[in-house]
DRENLUMPA-305317 format. One record per residue (C-alpha): x, y, z; residue in one letter. Coordinates in steps of 0.1 Angstrom, whole numbers, padded with zeros to 4 digits, always signed. Example, Ala and Ser with C-alpha at 12.3 -4.5 7.8 and 13.67 -1.06 7.14 Angstrom:
BEGIN
+0123-0045+0078a
+0137-0011+0071s
***
This chain:
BEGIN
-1641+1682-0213x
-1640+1719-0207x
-1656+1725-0168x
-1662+1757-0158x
-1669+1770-0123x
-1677+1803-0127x
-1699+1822-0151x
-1681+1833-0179x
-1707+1858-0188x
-1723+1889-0176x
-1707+1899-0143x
-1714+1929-0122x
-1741+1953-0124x
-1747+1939-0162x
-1778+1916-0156x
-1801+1900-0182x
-1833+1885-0177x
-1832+1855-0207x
-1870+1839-0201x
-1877+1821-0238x
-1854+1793-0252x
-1849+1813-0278x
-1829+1838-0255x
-1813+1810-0240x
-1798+1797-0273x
-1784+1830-0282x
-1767+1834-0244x
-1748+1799-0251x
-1718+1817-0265x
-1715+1843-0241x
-1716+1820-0212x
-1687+1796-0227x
-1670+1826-0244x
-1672+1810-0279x
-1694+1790-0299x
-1695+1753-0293x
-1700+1730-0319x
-1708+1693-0321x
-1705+1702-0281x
-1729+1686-0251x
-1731+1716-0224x
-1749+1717-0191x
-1753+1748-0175x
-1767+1751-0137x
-1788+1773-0124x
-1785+1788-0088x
-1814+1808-0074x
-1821+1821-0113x
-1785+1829-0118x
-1760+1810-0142x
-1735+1790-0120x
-1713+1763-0126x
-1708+1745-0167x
-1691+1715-0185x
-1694+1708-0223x
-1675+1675-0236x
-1678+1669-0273x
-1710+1640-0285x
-1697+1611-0288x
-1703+1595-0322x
-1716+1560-0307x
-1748+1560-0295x
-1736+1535-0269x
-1716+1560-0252x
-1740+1584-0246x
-1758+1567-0209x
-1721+1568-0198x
-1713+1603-0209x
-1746+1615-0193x
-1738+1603-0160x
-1702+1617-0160x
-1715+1648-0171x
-1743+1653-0146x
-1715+1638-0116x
-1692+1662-0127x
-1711+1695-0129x
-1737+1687-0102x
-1705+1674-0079x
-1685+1708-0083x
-1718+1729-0079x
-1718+1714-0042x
-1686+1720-0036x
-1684+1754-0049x
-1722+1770-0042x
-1744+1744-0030x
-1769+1718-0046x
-1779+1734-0076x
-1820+1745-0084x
-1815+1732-0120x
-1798+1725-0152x
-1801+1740-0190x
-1789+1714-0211x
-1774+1727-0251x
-1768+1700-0279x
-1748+1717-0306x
-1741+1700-0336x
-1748+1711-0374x
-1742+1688-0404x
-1713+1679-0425x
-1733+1685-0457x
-1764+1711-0453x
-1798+1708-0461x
-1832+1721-0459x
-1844+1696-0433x
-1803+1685-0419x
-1812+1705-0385x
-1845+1685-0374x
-1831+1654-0385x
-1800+1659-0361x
-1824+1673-0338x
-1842+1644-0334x
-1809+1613-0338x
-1800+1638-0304x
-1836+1630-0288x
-1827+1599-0266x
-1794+1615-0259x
-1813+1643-0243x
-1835+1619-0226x
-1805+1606-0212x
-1789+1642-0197x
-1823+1650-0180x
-1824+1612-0164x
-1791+1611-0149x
-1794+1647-0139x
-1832+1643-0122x
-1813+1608-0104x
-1794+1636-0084x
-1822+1655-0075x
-1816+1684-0101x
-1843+1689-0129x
-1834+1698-0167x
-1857+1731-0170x
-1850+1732-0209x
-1827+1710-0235x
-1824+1727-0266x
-1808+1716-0294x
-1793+1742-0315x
-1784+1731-0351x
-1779+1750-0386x
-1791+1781-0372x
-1819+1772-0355x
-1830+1761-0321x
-1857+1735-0309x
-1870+1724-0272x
-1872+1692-0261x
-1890+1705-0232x
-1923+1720-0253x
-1944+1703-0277x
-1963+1731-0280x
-1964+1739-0321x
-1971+1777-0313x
-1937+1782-0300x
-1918+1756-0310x
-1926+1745-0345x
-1915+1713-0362x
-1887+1732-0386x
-1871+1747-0355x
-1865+1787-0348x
-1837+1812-0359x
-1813+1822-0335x
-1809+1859-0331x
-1775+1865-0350x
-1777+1897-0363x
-1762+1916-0325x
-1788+1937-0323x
-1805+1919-0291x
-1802+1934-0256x
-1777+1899-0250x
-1753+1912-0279x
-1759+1947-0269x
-1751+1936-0232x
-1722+1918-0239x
-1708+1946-0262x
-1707+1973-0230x
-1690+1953-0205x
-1666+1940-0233x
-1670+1904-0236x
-1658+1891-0265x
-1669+1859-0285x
-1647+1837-0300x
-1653+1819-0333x
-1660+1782-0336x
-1648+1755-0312x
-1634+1736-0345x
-1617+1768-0353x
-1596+1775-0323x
-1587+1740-0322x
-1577+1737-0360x
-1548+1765-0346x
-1537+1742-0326x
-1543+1708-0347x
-1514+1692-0371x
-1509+1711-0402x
-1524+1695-0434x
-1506+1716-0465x
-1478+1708-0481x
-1453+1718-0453x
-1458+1683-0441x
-1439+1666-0461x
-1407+1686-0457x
-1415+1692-0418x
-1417+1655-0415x
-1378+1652-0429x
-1367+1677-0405x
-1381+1656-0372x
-1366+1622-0389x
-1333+1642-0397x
-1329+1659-0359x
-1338+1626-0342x
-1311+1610-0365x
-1289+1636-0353x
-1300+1635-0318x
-1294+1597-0313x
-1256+1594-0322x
-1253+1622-0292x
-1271+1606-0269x
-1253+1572-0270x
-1223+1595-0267x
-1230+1608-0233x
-1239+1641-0246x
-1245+1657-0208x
-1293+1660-0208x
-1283+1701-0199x
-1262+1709-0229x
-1294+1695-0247x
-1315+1720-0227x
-1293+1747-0232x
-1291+1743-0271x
-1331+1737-0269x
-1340+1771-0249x
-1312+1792-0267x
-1332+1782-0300x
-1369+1790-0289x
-1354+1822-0279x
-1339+1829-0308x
-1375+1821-0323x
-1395+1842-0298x
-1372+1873-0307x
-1381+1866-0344x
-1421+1867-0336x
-1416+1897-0318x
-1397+1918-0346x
-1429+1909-0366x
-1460+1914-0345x
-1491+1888-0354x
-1518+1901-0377x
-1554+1906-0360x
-1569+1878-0376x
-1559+1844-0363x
-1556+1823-0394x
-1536+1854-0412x
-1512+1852-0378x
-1507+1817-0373x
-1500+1816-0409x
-1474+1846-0409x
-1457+1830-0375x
-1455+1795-0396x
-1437+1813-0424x
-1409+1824-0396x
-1404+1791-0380x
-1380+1771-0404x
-1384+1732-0405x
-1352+1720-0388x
-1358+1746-0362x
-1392+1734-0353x
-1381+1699-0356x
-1351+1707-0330x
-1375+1727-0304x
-1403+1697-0306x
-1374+1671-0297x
-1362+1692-0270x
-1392+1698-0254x
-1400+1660-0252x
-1375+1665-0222x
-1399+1671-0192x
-1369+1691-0175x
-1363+1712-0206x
-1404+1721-0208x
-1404+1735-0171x
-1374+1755-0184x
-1399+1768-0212x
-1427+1770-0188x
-1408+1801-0173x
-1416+1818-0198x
-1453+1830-0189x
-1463+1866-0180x
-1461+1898-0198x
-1451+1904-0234x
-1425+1873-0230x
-1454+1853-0226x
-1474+1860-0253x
-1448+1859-0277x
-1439+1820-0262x
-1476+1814-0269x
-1476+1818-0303x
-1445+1797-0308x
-1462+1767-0292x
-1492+1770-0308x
-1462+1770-0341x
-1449+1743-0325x
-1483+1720-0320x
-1490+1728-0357x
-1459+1710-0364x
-1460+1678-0350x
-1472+1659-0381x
-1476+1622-0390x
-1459+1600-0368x
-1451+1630-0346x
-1487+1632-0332x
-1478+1620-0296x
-1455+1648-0296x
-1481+1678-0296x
-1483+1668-0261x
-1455+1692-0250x
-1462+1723-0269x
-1498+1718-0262x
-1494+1717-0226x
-1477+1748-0231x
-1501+1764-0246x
-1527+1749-0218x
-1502+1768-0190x
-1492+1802-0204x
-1530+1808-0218x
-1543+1799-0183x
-1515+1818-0166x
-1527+1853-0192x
-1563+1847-0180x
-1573+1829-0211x
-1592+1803-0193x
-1610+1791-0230x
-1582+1784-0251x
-1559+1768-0221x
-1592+1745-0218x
-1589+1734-0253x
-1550+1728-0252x
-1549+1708-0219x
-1576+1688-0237x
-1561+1682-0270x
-1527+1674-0249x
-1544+1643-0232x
-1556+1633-0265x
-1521+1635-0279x
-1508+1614-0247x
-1532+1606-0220x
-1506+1599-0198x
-1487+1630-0203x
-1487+1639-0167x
-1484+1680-0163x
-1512+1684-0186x
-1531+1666-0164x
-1526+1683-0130x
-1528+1712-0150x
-1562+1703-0159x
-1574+1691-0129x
-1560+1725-0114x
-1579+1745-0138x
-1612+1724-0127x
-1604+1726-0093x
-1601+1764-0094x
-1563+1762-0079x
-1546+1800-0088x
-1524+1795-0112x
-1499+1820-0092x
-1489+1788-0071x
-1474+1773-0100x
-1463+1808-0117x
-1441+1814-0075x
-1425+1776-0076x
-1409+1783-0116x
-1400+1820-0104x
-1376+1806-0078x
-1368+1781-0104x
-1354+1810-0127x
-1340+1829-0097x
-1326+1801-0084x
-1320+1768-0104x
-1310+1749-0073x
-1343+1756-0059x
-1374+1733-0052x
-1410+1735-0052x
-1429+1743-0018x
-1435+1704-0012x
-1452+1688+0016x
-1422+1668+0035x
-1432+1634+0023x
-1444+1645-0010x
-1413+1640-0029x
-1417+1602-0026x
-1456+1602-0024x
-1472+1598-0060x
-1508+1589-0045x
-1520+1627-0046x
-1520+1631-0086x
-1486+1627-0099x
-1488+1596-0125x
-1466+1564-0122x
-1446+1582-0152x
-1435+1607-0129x
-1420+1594-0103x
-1381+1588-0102x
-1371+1557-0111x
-1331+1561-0105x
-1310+1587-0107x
-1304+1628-0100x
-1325+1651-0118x
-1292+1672-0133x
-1269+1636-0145x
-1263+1632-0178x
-1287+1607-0190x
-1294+1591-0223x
-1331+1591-0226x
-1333+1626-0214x
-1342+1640-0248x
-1368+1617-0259x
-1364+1605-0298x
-1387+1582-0316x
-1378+1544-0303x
-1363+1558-0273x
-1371+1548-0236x
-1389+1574-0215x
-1368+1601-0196x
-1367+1592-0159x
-1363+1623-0144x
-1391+1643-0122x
-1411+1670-0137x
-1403+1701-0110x
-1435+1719-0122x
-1456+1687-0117x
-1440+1683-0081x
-1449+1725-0077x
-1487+1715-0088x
-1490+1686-0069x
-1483+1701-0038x
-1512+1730-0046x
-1534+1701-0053x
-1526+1685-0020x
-1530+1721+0000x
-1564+1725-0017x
-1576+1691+0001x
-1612+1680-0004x
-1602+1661-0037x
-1630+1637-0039x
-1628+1608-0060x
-1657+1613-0089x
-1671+1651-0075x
-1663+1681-0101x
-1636+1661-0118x
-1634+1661-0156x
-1655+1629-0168x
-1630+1606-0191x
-1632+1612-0234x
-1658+1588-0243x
-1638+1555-0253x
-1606+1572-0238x
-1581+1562-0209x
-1600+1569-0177x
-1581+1594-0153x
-1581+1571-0125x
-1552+1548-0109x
-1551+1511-0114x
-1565+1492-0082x
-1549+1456-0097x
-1511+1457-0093x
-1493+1474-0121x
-1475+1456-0149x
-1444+1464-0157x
-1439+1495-0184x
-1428+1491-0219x
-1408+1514-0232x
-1424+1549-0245x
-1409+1569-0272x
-1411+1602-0249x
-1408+1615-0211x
-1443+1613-0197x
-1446+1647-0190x
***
């Protein structure tokens, strides 16, 4: 679920009065800084100003929806408190269009959405904050479950302003806020490839895990692995940069695919499943070093096809952090997400993403790998007991379970079949301790709500059964 704390629109002396929900349905994108699609979004309202968000995609059973209602109201209403007070009210968007258009396919989805809307403004008025207006916005139009009134809000729907010429657009286009595409197309740079390069990439993981496995048994020391991995994805990096990306996305990520061979993609994937060997790569995250890493693990997620799937983990992660360390708060929203749904126990993504919701600067983690690269013998600014605490965020997969950090292990380098690495992630330690400085972490207030159907981000409170073995480092 993408939770926003801050407005993403208009800030300054730009100000727009949006009165009609006709206004409001055009503002959507600006506020989230892209154009949702088969997306719930709440939006509260503080004194007439836009405050605090969350959007989570609609679950496709209908017995889902009281559940994701609640979360979504707890989450947004919780973080509103904390943040700027109890909120005055809520806007509430369902986006969704059809998967085969029609003349009458938006007021049919318009009205299978009804009780789900129904839902949003119960759990919301439960905690003493009215829904205002719940629009659904479908095929290009927009309609209100909040007026029956035919006048204004007629049984086929209205248009939605889309031709830029509104004072929004006009707004919007002076103080330089720019609006994405699609939500489905920022993700599909990020999603598995479907074209014929599966086939062969597929050989290249079986063939480098094949390779990796005979080294492993062999006591191949876990830093020569690192050293070989990084030494690659800079050799990679240098290659983007000698050939800059095109301005449209689909034109770059399919020029930087082009550069990226199989076995080398297949050899930085592996690599990365090493936890150790990711913090290594998460150094690389500022300047023009960092955008040029970005678009080889965007390259990288692409990659991780067919049976690989659990692997995007690491790349997307990756993505999550250096986008969120560049300011690119909307597209490390969307990686940290598709990373828990790759693994949803793949720890750094999720202090990452509870960091991001919690509004934690990312320069706290950007300082601890800084000494890391200054100094490899350095560690993260812990509490003195948080080294051997894991209550405060850090995931049963994190802690040690035997072992220094630097030994040669043979599950270091994760392979398909192979037990998890048991090492400690340093830049999970770094966030942990941020999370732990910020305090006022309250079970259940401003917290991402759990993927409908998906593993709930909370610890066990029965005793833990013991692990089986996982085919990767948890992250």
């Amino acid at each position: 679920m993408t939770n926003h704390s801050e407005p993403a629109g208009l800030t300054g002396e730009a100000k727009v009065t949006l009165r009609t929900p006709g206004e409001l349905a055009e503002a959507l994108p600006y506020l989230l800084g892209f154009r949702p699609d088969d997306s719930i979004v709440l939006v509260a309202l503080h004194k007439g100003r836009f405050g605090g968000r969350v959007r989570l995609g609609i679950p496709e059973r209908t017995e889902d929806w009281e559940a994701v209602a609640r979360q979504m109201a707890q989450c947004l209403i919780g973080e509103c408190e904390r943040r700027d007070g109890h909120p005055d009210s809520i806007v509430a968007f369902l986006c969704q269009d059809a998967p085969a258009p029609s003349p009458d396919a938006g007021r049919r989805i318009m009205q299978r959405l009804r009780p789900l809307a129904q839902l949003l403004r119960t759990e919301c008025g439960g905690l003493d904050v009215p829904v205002t207006e719940a629009l659904c916005l479908s095929e290009g139009r927009y309609w209100s479950y909040c007026c029956a009134r035919a006048e204004c809000c007629p049984v086929e729907g209205n248009m939605i302003a889309t031709d830029g010429t509104s004072v929004m657009a006009a707004t919007a286009a002076f103080v330089g806020i720019q609006v994405r595409g699609s939500l489905r197309r920022m993700r599909a740079r990020l999603a598995p490839l479907e074209t014929a390069l599966v086939t062969d990439q597929t050989r290249a993981l079986d063939a480098a895990a094949m390779e990796l496995v005979p080294r492993i048994l062999a006591g191949t020391p876990r830093k020569e692995v690192e050293a070989a991995t990084l030494d690659l994805a800079r050799l990679v990096m240098r290659r983007l940069a000698d050939a800059p990306a095109a301005a449209d996305a689909l034109a770059a990520d399919i020029e930087d695919d082009e550069l990226l061979a199989h076995d080398e993609a297949a050899s930085l994937i592996l690599g990365l499943q090493d936890r150790l060997t990711r913090d290594r790569a998460a150094e690389w995250m500022e300047g023009e070093e960092a955008v040029h890493a970005l678009r080889l693990w965007r390259a990288l997620a692409r990659r991780c096809v067919g049976a690989y799937g659990e692997h995007a983990a690491a790349p997307l992660t990756l993505v999550g952090w250096v986008s969120w360390s560049l300011g690119d708060t909307v597209e490390a929203d969307q990686a940290l997400e598709m990373a828990l749904g790759a693994d949803p126990r793949y720890t750094f993504a999720r202090l990452l993403n509870e960091a991001r919701v919690g509004g934690i600067d990312p320069e706290h983690l950007r300082r601890s790998l800084r000494a890391r690269r200054t100094d490899p013998d350095s560690e993260p600014d812990l509490e003195p007991d948080s080294a051997s605490d894991t209550s405060a965020g850090v995931a049963e997969g994190e802690a040690t379970s035997g072992g220094g950090v630097d030994g040669p292990r043979p599950s270091a380098v994760a392979v398909p079949g192979g037990a998890a690495d048991p090492g400690r992630s340093r830049a999970a330690r770094g966030l942990e301790a941020a999370l732990r400085r910020r305090g006022e972490r309250r079970p259940g207030a401003g917290t991402r709500p759990a993927r409908a159907g998906g593993r709930a981000p909370r610890r066990p409170t029965e005793p833990r059964r013991p692990r089986r073995q996982r085919s990767r480092g948890d992250g």
